[in-house]
N, C-alpha and C positions, 0 to 999 in steps of 0.2 A: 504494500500500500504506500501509496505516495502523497507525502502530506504540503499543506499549501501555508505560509505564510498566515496567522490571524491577529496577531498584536506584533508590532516593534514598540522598543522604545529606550533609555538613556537613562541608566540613575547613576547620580556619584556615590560609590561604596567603600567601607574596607572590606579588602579582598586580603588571603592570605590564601599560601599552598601547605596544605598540612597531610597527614597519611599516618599507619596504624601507630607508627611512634610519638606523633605530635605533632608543632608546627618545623615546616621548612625551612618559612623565614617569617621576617617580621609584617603585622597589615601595611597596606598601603592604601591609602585612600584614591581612586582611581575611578573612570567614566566608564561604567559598563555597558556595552550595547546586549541588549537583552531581544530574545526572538523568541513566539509561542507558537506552534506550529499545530497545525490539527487537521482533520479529515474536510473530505467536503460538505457537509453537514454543520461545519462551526463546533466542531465538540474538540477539545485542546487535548491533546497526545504528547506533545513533546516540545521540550525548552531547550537553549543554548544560551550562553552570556558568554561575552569574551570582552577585553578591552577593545574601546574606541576606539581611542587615536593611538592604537598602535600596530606595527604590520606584524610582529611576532606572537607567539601563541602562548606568552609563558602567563598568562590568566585564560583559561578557557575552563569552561565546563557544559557538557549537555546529560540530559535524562530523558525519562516518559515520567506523564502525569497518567497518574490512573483515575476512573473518571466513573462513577456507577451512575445509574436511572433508577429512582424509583419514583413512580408514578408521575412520569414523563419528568418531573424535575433533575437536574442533573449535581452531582455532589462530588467534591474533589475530595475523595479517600487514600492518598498514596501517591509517592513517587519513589523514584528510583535514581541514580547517577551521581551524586553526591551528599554528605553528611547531614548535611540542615537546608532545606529546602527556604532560598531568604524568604521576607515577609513581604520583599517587592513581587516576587513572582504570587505566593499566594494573593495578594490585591488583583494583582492583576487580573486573574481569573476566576477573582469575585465580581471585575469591575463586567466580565465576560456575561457574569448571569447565575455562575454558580455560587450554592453550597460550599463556603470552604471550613465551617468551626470546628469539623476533625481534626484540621491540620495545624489549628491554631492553640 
């Protein structure tokens, strides 16, 4: 399945690279382009964020959003691809329509 572009958008964050030992390095506070990606139906499947203004990859991250139906409402239950899902992305796919207080 091939999914289409449904929100862009830019928050300044700290970012940090951390893994099972801890952190990498130190936050940096930096312009994240943020992408939500989903079916053609408008239902959100999957995120990316990586830095703005820059050409190298060393902030990147992607996952899937996991997304249930009940009684035709839609409710964001899960993701996957990194440790803490930020709180920009969950707005975001409140601002979409959904349910997100699982996640919150």
């Amino acid at each position: 399945m091939s999914y289409k572009p449904l929100k862009t958008f830019q928050v300044f964050t700290y970012v940090r690279k951390e893994n099972s030992f801890g952190w990498v390095d130190e936050p940096n506070h930096i312009n994240m382009e943020v992408n939500i990606f989903g079916d053609e139906n408008g239902v959100p499947h999957a995120y990316e964020m990586y830095e703005a203004d820059s050409d190298d990859d060393y902030y990147y991250a992607s996952g899937v959003l996991e997304v249930d139906f009940i009684d035709k409402k839609g409710y964001l239950t899960g993701y996957d691809g990194i440790f803490s899902l930020p709180e920009f992305i969950i707005d975001a796919v409140e601002e979409m329509g959904y349910d997100v207080e699982e996640l919150r």
